[in-house]
C-alpha positions in Angstrom: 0.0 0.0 0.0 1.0 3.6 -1.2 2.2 5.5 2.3 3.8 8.8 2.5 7.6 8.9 3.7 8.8 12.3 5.7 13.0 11.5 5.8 14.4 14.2 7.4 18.3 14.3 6.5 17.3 12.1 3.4 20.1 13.9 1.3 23.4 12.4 4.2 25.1 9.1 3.7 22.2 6.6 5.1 19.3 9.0 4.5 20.3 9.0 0.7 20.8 5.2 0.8 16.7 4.8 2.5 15.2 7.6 -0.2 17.3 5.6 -3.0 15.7 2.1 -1.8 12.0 3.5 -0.8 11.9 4.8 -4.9 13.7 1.6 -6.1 11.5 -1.2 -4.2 8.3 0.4 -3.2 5.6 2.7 -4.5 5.4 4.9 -1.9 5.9 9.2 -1.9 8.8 10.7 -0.5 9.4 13.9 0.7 13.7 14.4 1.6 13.8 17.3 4.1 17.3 18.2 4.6 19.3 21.8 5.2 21.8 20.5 3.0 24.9 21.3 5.2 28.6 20.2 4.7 27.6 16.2 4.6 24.0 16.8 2.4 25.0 16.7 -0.8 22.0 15.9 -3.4 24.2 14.4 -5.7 23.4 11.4 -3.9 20.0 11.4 -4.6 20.6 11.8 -8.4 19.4 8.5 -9.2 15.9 8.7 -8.0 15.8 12.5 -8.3 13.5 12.7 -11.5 10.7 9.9 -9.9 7.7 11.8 -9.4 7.0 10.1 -6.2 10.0 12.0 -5.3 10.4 15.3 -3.7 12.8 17.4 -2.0 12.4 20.5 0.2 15.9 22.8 2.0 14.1 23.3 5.5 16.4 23.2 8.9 14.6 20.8 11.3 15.2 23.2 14.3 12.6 25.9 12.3 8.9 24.8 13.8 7.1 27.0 11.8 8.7 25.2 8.7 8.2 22.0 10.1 4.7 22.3 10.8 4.1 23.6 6.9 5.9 20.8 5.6 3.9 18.4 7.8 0.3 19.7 6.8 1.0 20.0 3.1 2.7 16.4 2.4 0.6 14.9 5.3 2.9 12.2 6.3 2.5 8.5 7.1 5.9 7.6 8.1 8.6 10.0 9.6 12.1 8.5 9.5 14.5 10.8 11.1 17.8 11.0 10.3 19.0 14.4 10.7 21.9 14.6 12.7 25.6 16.1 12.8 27.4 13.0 13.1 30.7 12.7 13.1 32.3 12.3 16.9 35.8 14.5 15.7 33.7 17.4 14.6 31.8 17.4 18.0 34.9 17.8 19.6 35.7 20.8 17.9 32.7 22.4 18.1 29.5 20.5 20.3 26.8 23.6 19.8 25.9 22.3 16.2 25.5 19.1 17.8 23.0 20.1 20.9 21.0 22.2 18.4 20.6 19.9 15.3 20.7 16.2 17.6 18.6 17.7 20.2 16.5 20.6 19.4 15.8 19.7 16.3 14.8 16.4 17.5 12.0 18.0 20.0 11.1 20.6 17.0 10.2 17.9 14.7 8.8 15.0 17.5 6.2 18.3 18.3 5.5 18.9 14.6 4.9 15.3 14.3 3.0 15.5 17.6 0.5 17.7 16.5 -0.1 16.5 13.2 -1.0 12.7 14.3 -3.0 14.2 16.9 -5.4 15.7 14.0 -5.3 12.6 11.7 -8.5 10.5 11.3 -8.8 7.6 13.0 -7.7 5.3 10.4 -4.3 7.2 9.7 -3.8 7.8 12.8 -3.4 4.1 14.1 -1.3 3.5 11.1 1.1 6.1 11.7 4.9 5.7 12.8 7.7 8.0 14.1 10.8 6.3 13.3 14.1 7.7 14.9 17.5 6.6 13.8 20.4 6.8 16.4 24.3 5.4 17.3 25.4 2.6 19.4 27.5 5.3 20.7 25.0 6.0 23.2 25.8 2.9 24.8 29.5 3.9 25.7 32.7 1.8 25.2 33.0 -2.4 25.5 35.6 -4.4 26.8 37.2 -7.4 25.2 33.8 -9.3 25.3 30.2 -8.7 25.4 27.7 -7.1 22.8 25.1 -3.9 22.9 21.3 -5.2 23.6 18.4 -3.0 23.3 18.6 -2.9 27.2 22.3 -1.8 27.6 22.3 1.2 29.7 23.8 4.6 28.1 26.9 6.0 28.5 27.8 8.7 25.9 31.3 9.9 26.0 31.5 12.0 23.9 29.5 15.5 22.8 28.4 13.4 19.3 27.0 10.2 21.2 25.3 12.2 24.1 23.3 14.6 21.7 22.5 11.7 20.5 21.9 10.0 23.3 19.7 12.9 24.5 17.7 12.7 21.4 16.7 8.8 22.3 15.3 10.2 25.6 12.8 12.7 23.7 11.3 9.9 21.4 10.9 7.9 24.4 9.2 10.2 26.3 6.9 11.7 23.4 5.6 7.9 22.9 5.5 7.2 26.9 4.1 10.8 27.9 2.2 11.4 24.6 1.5 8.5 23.1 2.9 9.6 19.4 3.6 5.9 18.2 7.2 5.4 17.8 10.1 3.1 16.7 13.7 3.4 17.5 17.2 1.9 16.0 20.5 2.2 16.8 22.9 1.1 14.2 26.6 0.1 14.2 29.6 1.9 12.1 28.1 2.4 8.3 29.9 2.1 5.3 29.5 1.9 1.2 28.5 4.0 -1.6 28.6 7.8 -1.2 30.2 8.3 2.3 31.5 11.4 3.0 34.8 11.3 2.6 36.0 12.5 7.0 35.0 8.9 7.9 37.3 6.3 8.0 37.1 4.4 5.1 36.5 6.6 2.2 39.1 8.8 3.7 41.8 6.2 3.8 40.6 5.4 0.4 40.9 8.2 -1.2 44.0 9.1 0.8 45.7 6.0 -0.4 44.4 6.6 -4.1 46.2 10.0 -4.2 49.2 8.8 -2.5 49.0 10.7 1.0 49.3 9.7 4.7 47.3 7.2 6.0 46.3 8.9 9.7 45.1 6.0 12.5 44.3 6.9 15.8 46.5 5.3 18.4 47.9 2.2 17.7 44.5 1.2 15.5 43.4 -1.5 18.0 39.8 0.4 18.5 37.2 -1.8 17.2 33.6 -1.2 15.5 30.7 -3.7 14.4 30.5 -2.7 10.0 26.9 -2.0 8.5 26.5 -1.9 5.0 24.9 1.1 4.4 22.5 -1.1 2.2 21.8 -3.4 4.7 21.3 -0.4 7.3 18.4 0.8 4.7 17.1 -2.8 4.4 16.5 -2.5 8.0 15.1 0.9 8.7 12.6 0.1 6.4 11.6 -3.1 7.9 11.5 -1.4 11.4 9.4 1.8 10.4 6.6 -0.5 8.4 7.0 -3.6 10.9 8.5 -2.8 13.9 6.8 -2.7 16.8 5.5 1.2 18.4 7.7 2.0 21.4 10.5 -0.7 20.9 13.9 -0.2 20.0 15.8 -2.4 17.8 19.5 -2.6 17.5 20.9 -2.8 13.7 24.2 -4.5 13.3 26.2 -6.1 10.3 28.2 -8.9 12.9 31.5 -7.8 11.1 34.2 -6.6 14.3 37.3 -5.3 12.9 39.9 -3.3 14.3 41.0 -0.1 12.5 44.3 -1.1 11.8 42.7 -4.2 10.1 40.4 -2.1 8.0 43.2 0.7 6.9 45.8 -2.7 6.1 42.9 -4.3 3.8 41.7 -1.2 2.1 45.4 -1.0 1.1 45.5 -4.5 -0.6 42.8 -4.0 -2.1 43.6 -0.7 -3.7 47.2 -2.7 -4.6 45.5 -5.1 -6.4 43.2 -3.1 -8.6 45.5 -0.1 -9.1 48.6 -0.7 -8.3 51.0 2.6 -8.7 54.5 2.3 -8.9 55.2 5.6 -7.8 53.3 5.0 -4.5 54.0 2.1 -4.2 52.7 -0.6 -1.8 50.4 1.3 0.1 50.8 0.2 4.1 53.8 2.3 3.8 51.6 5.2 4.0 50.0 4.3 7.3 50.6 7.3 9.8 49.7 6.5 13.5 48.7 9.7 14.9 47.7 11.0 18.5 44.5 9.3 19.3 41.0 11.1 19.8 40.0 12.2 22.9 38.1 10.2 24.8 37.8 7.1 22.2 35.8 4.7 23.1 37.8 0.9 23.1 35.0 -1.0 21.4 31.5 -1.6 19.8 29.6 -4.5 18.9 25.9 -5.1 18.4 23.8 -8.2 19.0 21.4 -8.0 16.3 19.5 -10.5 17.8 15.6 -8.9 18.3 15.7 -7.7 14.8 16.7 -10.9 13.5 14.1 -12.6 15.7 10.8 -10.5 14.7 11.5 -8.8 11.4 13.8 -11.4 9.6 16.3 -9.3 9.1 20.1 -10.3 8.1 22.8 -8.3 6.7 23.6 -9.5 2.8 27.0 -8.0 2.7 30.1 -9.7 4.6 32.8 -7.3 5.1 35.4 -8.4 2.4 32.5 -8.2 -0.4 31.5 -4.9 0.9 34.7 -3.5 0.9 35.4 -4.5 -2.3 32.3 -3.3 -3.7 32.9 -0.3 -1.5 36.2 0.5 -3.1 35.3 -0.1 -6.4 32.3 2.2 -6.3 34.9 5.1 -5.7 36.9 4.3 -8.3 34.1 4.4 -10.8 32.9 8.0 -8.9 36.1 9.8 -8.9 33.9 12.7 -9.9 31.3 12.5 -7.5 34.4 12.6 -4.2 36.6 15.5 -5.7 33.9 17.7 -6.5 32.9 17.1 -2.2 37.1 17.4 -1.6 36.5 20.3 -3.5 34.4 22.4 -1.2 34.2 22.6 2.5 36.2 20.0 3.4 39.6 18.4 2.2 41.0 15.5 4.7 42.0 17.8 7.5 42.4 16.1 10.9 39.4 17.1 12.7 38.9 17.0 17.1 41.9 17.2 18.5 41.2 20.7 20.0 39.9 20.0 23.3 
């Protein structure tokens, strides 16, 4: 059945991938609301831009007055929110952006939604969903052993993971206080097509590619849980259409790998399917660098609840996503130089604390 989608931050790295699948696999209408800052880049919805099911709209998620507009003239079904400033090093540097978009722009658009299920008739109303996407960051640092469950108490250390963390609280208590029918994911480190490019991966890609320093933090022993971004969107849909109103389900691809691991067979690959004599073979270019402050040890998922009642299971294993993953930016050289073009060029970012 024909729903309307409301993706707020549809034009980021997972968002894209979800507004890319919902056009692909399903006849539903989507509307992309997204201020379009550094990391929105709509070049990334270029596949599915010309659908007519498709729409797009520059709004800020912290402006109610936009908000409510956009909710009473597309009417929405389904909200799926990702908006977010995401990346942990940039929080460091600068947290304000962080408590304003992760925070207050949650509560702007959890009222918006508010108020517009509140006035649906009764048959829309029971079918709609608020669907907020968050970090197992919130959930602190592991040890050696052990995984995240949907019951693992938070424990945000750093300004990133407790915006976020604050944002999980909100949603919870607009369904528990409210009653606006909500779901809720937290997903493990993302990767694959279109990432932008201060992220591990398609950094050391593209660093590698170009012949440059290879920065790790520390000695590279700090692990994360991989999620193909296409598996991540797999999921998020499943959950906002199936998922159960005021549970939480934890998203995870079952792939831990240390970062020194991940820099090492990024290398090989890139050796293997352009090998440059001038660079030569490309470990040589790893740079161990002071770590982050504050960086959490370890992360790891158990996947197990999704799994269990949605069916869900990641497709990609690591070393085919990787590969795939490195391929795709050598076939879109265009697409990451025009982003290394503009705002930001593979500066080390969070170190001034």
């Amino acid at each position: 059945m024909m729903k309307r989608v409301l993706i707020s931050g549809g034009a980021g790295f997972i968002g894209s991938a979800v507004v890319r699948r919902l056009i692909e696999t399903t006849a539903h209408q989507v509307l992309v609301v997204d201020k379009l800052t550094y990391a929105g880049n709509l070049e990334s919805l270029a596949p599915v831009a010309s659908d007519p099911r498709y729409r797009f709209e520059r709004a800020d998620i912290i402006d109610a007055g936009a908000m409510r507009r956009l909710f009473a003239a597309f009417s929405p079904d389904v909200v799926m929110h990702l908006a977010a400033e995401s990346h942990v090093d940039r929080s460091i540097d600068g947290p304000g952006e962080f408590i304003q978009t992760n925070i207050v722009g949650t509560f702007t658009l959890l009222q918006a939604a508010l108020g517009h299920w509140r006035a649906l008739p009764a048959d829309r109303k029971s079918q709609f969903r608020f669907h907020h996407i968050s970090t197992d960051e919130v959930f602190g640092s592991l040890g050696a052993a052990g995984h995240f469950r949907e019951d693992a108490p938070y424990q945000p250390n750093s300004p990133y993971s407790a915006s976020k963390a604050g944002s999980d609280h909100l949603v919870r208590a607009w369904h528990h206080t409210y009653g606006l029918p909500t779901v809720m994911t937290n997903c493990s480190n993302n990767y694959g097509p279109y990432h932008f490019p201060e992220k591990l991966i398609p950094l050391t890609i593209i660093n590698a590619l170009e012949g440059k320093l290879l920065p790790v933090y520390g000695t590279g022993e700090n692990v994360r849980d991989w999620l193909h971004v296409e598996d991540h969107a797999e999921a998020l849909l499943l959950v906002a259409q199936q998922g159960r109103i005021g549970e939480c389900y934890n998203i995870g691809g079952d792939n831990e790998h240390n970062n020194i691991t991940v820099v090492r067979s990024i290398c090989r690959i890139l050796d293997e399917l352009v090998p440059d004599s001038a660079i030569g073979p490309r470990e040589r270019l790893i740079s161990f660098v002071r770590d982050r402050p504050g960086h959490d040890q370890r992360y790891a998922i158990d996947a197990t609840k999704i799994r269990r009642e949605l069916g869900w299971q990641p497709r990609h294993s690591f070393d085919s996503g990787l590969r795939q993953t490195v391929l795709w930016y050598l076939d879109n050289r265009s697409w990451w130089e025009r982003v290394r073009s503009g705002i930001y060029r593979g500066e080390r970012l969070g170190i001034a604390v």
